[in-house]
C-alpha positions as CSV (number, residue, x, y, z in Angstrom):
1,X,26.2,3.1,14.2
2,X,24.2,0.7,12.5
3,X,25.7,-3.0,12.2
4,X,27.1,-3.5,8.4
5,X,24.9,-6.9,8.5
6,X,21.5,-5.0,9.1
7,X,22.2,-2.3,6.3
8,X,19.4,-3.2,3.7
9,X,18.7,-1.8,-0.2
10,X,15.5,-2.2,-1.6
11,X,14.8,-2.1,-4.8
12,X,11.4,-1.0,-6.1
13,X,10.2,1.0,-9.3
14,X,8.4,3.7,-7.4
15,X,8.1,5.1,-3.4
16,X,6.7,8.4,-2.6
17,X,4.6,8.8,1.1
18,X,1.8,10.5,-0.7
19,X,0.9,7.3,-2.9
20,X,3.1,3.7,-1.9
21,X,1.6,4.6,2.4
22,X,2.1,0.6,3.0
23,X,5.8,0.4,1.6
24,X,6.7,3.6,3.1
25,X,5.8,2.6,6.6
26,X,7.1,-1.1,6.0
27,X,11.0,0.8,5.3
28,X,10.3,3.8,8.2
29,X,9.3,0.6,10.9
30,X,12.4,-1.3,9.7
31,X,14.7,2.0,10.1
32,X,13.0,2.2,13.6
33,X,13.5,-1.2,14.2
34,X,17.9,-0.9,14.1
35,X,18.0,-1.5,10.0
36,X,19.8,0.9,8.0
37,X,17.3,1.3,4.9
38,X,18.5,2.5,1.9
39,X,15.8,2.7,-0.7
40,X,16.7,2.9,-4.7
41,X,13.9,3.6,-6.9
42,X,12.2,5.9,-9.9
43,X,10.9,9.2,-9.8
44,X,7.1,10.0,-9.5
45,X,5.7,11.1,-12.9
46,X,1.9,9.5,-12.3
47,X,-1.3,9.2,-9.7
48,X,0.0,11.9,-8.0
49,X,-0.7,15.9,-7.5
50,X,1.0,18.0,-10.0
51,X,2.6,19.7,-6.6
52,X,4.1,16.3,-5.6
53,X,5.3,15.4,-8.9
54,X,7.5,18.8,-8.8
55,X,8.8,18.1,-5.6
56,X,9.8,14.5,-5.9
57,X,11.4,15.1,-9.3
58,X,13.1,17.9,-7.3
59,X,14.2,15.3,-4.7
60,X,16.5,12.6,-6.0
61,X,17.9,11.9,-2.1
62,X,15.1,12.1,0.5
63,X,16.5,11.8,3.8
64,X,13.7,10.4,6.4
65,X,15.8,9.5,9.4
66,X,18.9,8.7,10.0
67,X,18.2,5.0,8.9
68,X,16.4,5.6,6.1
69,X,16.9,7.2,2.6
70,X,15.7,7.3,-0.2
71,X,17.2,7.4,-3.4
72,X,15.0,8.2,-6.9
73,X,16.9,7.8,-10.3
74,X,16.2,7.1,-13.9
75,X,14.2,9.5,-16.5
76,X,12.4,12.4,-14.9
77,X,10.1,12.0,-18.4
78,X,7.8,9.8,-17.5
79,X,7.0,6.0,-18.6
80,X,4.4,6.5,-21.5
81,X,1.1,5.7,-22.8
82,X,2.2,2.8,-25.1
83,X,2.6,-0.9,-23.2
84,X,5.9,-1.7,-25.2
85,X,7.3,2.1,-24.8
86,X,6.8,1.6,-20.9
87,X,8.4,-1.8,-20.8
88,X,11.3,-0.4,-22.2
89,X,11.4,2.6,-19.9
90,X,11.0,-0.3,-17.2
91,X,14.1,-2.4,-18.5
92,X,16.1,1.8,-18.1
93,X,15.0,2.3,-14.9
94,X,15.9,-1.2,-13.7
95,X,19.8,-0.8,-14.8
96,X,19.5,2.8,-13.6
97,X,18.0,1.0,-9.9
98,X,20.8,-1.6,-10.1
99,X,23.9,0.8,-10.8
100,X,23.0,2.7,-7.5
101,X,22.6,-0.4,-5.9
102,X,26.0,-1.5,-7.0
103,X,27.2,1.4,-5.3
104,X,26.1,0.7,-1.8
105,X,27.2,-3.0,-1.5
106,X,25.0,-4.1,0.9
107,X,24.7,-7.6,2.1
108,X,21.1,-7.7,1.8
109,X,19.0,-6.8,-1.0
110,X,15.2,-6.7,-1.1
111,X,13.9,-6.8,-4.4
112,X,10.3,-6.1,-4.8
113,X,8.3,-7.4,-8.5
114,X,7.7,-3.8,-9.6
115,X,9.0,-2.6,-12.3
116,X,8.7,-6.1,-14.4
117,X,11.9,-7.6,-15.0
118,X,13.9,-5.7,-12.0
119,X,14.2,-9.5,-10.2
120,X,15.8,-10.7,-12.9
121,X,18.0,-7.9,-13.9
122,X,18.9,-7.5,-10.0
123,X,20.2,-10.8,-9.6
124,X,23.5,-8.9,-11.5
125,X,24.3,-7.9,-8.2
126,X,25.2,-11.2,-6.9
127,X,27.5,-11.9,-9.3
128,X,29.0,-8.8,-8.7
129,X,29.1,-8.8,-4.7
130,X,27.8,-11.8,-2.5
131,X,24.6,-10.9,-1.3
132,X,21.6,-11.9,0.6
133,X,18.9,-11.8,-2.3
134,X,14.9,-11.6,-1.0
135,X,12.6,-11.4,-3.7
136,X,9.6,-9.8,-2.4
137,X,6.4,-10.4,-4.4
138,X,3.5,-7.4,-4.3
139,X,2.3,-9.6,-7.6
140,X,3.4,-12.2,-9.8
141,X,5.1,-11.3,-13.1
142,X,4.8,-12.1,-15.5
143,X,1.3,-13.9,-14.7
144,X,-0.4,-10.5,-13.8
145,X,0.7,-9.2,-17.3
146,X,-0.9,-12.4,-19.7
147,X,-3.7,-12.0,-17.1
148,X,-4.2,-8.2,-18.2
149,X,-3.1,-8.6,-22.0
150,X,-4.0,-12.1,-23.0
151,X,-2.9,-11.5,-26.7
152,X,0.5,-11.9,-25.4
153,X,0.1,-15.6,-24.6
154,X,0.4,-16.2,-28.3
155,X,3.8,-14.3,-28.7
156,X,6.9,-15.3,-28.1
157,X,7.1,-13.4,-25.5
158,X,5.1,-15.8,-22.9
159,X,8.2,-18.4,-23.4
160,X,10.8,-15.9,-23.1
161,X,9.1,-14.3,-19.7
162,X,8.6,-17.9,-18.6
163,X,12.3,-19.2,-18.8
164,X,13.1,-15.4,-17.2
165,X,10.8,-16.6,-14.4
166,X,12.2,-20.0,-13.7
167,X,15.8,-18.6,-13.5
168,X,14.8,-15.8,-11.6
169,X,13.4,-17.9,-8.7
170,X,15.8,-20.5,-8.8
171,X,18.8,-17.6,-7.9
172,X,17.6,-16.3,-4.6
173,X,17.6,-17.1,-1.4
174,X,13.9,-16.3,-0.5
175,X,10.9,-15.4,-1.7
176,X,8.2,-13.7,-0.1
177,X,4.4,-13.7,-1.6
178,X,1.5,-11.5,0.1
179,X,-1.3,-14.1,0.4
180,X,-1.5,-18.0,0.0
181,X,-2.9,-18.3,-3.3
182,X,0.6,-17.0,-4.5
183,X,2.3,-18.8,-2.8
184,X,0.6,-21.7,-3.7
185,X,0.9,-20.7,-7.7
186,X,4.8,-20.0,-6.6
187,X,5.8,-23.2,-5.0
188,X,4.5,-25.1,-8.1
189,X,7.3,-23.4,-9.9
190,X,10.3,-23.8,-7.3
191,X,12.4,-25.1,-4.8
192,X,13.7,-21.8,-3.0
193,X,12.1,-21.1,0.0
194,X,8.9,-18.8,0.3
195,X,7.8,-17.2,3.0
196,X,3.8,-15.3,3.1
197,X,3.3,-12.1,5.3
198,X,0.2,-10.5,4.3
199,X,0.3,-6.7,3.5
200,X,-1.5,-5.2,7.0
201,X,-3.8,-2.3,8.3
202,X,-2.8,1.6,8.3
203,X,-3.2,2.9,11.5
204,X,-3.8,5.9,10.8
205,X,-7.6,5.0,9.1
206,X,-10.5,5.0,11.0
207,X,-14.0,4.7,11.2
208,X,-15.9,7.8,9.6
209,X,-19.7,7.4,10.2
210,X,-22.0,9.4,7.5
211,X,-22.6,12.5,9.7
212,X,-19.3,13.3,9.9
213,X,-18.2,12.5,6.5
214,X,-17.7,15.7,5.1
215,X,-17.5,13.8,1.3
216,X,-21.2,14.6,1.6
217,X,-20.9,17.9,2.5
218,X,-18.0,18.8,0.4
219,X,-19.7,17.2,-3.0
220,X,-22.8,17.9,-2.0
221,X,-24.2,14.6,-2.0
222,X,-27.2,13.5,0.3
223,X,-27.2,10.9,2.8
224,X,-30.6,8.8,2.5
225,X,-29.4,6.6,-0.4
226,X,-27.5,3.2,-0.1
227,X,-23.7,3.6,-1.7
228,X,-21.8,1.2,-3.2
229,X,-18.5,2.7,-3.5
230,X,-15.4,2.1,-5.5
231,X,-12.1,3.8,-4.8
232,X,-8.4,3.7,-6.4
233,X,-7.9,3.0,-10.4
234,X,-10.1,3.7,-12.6
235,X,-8.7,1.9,-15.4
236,X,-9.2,-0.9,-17.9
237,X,-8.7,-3.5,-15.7
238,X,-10.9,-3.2,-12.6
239,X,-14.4,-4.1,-13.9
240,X,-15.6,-0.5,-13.8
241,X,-18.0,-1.2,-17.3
242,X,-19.7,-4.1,-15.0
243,X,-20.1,-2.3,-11.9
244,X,-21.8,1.0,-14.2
245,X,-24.0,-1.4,-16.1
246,X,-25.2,-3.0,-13.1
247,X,-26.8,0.6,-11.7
248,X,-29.1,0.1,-14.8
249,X,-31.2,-2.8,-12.7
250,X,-31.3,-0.1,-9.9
251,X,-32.6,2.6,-11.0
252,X,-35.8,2.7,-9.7
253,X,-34.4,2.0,-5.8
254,X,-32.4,4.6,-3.6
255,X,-29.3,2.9,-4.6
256,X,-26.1,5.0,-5.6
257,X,-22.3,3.8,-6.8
258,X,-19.8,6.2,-6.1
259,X,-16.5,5.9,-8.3
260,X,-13.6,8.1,-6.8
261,X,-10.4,8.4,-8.6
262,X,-8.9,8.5,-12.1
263,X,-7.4,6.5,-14.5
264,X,-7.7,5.0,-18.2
265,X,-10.6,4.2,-18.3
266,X,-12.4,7.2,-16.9
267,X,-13.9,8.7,-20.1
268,X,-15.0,5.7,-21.0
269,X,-16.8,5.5,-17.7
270,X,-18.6,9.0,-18.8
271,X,-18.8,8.1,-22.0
272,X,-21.4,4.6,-20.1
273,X,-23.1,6.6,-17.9
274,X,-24.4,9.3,-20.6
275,X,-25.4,6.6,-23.0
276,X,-27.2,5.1,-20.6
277,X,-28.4,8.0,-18.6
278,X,-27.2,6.7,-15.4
279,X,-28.3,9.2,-12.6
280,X,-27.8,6.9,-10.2
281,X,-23.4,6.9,-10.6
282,X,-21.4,9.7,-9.1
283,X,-17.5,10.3,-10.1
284,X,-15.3,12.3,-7.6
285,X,-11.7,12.9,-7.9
286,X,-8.7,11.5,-6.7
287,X,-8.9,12.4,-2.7
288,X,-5.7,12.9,-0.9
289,X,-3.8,10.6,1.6
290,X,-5.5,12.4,4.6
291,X,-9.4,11.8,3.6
292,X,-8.7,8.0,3.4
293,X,-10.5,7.4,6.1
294,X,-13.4,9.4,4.8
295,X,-12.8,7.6,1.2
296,X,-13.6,3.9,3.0
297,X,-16.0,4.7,5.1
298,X,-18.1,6.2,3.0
299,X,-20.3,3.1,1.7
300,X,-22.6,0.7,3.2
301,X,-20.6,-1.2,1.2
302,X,-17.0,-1.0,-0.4
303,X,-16.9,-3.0,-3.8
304,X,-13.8,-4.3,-4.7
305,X,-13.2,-6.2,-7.7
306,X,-10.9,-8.9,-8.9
307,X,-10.5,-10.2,-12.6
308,X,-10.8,-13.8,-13.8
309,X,-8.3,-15.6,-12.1
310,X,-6.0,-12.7,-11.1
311,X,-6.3,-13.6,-6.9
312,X,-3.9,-16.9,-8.2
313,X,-1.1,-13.7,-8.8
314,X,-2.3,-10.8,-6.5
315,X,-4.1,-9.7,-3.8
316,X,-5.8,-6.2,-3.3
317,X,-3.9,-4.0,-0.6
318,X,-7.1,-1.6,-0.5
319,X,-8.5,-4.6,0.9
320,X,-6.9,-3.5,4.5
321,X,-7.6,-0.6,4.1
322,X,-11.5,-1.5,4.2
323,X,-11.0,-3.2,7.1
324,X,-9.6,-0.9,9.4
325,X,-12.6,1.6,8.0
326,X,-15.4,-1.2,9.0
327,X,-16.9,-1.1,5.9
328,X,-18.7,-4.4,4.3
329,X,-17.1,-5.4,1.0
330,X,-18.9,-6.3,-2.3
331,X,-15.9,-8.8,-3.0
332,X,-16.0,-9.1,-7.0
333,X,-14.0,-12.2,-7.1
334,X,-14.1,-15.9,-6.9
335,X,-15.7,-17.7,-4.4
336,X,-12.4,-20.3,-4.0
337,X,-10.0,-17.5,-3.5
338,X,-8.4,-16.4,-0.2
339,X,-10.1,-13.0,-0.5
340,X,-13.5,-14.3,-1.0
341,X,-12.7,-16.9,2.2
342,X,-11.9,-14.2,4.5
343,X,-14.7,-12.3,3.4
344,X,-17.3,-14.9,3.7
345,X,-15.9,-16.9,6.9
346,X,-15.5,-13.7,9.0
347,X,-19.3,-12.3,7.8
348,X,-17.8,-8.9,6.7
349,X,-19.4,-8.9,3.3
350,X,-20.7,-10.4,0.2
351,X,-19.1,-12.2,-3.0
352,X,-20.4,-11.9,-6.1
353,X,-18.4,-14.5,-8.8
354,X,-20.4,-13.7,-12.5
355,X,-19.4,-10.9,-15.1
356,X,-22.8,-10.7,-15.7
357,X,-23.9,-7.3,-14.7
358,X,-27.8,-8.0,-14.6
359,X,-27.1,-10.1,-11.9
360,X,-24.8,-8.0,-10.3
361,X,-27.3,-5.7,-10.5
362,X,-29.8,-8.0,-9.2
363,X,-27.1,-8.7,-6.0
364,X,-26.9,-5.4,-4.9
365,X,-30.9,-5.1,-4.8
366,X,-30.8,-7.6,-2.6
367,X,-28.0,-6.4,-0.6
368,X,-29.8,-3.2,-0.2
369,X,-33.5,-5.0,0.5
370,X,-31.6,-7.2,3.8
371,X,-30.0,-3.7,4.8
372,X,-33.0,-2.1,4.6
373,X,-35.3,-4.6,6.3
374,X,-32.4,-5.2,9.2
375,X,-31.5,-8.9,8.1
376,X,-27.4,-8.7,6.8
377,X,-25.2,-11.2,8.5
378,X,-22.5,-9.6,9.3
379,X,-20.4,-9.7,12.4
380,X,-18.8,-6.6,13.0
381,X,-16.7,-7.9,16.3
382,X,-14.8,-9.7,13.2
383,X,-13.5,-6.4,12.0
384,X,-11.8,-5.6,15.4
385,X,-10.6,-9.4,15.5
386,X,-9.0,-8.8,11.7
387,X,-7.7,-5.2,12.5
388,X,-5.7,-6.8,15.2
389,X,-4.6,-10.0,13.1
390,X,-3.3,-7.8,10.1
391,X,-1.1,-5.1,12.1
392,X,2.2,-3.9,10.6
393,X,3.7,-5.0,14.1
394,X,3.0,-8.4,13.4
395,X,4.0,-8.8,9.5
396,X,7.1,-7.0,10.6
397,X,7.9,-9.1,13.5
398,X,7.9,-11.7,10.5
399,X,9.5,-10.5,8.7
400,X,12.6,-9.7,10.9
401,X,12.3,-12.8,12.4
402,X,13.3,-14.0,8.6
403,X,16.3,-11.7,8.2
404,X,17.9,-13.0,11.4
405,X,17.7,-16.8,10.0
């Protein structure tokens, strides 16, 4: 029997296995750890198989272990193209979220910042019950928002979201941020406590070297050229118009970019590439959960790309990921930002800062001229040194540690 004070709710706008791996583990090692873990969140209508989609919409209680359920509620429809049409499907699926919660009364609530707005609706719950509230932050809204849309800096809604924000923060009893440079853009903002723990490594991911890879095999791609590859969204967001463009000052080396996934802006990306006549980009699918390993080992370098300003309000989770793969990273990003630090100090990669895609392009000649002629500087005992820094074990022992004080 589980003590009443270690039975936890989390609140979060989506959890299935197949696609949130680092949250899932992060409620399974708590359940293992003594806590009862009750999970309340939306059901799965996106970036998932077809097959999955019809079993989690099939699923509203999941029963992991003992500790450990998981309950999906809300619209079974889906959240929609349109931005204002989701955000109203958000602000649903929050009260929908907070009514279950409601129901269990537990005396701590996790609240994580997905869907936008749940923190601030959530905090209904104290009101209602006294509560331990924990406001875990994956990114910062509504920051990460303006940063994506910048027209909506000159609505009124940038006011309204910022006097959301401040009240939010100032009602709970911690907050939790992923990396320092949100912290640091956090505690400008307030007094209640924050906390970082970093997001860590999945152990289950591994090292793939190219003869084993079967990506090659299976998409019958050959093995001589250098690969830059980019995996996860391919959407509007993620620079994938300056990574293509960048192939064009390439095209006469044995240079390759790999894009794997889907997203928004996916047509557009064919749309670049025939224009252009890029023969040099290749576009796989989506790859399941269990070729992960394969995914991020499969360039000499992974690129993974920031926007302008967006490290002060996020940080990339694929980035650990990478790491426990041993791949060098083409860190898109600026050079002041913890990212770009850890890339640079522990020699795992390169930083590229300008949205200029000639000289991207000109940056990943040279990265594949020093790999060519034997001359990169990395250290590859610092990937072993980081895989062991960034374990679940020890962000978890923090985080614990936390709910005991």
């Amino acid at each position: 029997m589980v003590n009443k004070s270690k039975n936890l709710t989390i609140l979060i706008g989506h959890l299935v296995k197949e696609r949130h791996k680092l949250l899932y583990d992060f409620c399974l090692n708590l359940s293992n750890n003594g806590y009862m873990v009750n999970v309340i969140t939306g059901f799965p209508t996106r970036r998932i198989s077809k097959e999955l989609i019809n079993k989690y919409l099939n699923l509203p209680i999941e029963i992991i272990n003992n500790n450990f359920i998981i309950y999906r509620v809300g619209t079974k429809k889906g959240e929609g193209n349109n931005l204002f049409t989701r955000f109203f499907k958000y602000i649903k699926l929050n009260k929908a979220i907070i009514k279950k919660a409601i129901e269990l009364k537990n005396p701590v609530n996790i609240i994580f910042s997905t869907p936008p707005l749940l923190s601030f609706q959530a905090l209904k719950l104290n009101k209602i019950y006294k509560s331990r509230m924990i406001l875990y932050l994956q990114d910062i809204f509504p920051d990460s928002l303006f940063n994506l849309y910048g027209f909506l800096r000159f609505t009124p809604f940038f006011l309204i979201f910022r006097v959301i924000e401040k009240y939010t923060y100032r009602n709970y009893d911690l907050i939790i941020t992923i990396s320092q440079d949100m912290h640091n853009t956090i505690s400008a903002r307030t007094q209640t406590k924050i906390e970082t723990i970093t997001n860590w490594i999945d152990p289950n991911l591994r090292t793939i070297n190219k003869n084993e890879n079967t990506i090659f095999n299976n998409y019958s791609i050959t093995k001589e050229s250098f690969f830059l590859v980019y995996a996860g969204d391919i959407g509007n967001f993620q620079k994938i118009k300056l990574i293509a463009l960048s192939s064009l000052q390439f095209k006469n080396y044995p240079i390759k970019i790999i894009f794997i996934g889907n997203g928004s802006f996916l047509s557009n990306l064919k749309n670049i590439i025939r224009k252009n006549n890029l023969s040099n980009i290749i576009i796989l699918p989506l790859q399941p959960y269990d070729q992960l390993s394969m995914v991020y080992s499969l360039g000499d370098y992974q690129i993974l790309p920031l926007r302008k300003n967006m490290y002060k309000f996020a940080f990339p989770s694929k980035f650990y990921n990478i790491l426990a793969c041993k791949t060098p990273i083409l860190g898109l990003i600026e050079s002041n930002s913890e990212l770009a630090n850890l890339i640079t100090s522990n020699r795992i990669g390169s930083i590229h800062s300008t949205n200029n895609y000639i000289k991207l392009g000109n940056h990943i000649v040279n990265l594949y001229l020093l790999n060519k002629s034997n001359k990169t500087n990395f250290q590859y005992d610092n990937f072993d040194k980081l895989n062991i820094e960034f374990t679940i074990y020890n962000q978890l022992t923090k985080f614990i540690n936390l709910l005991r004080n």
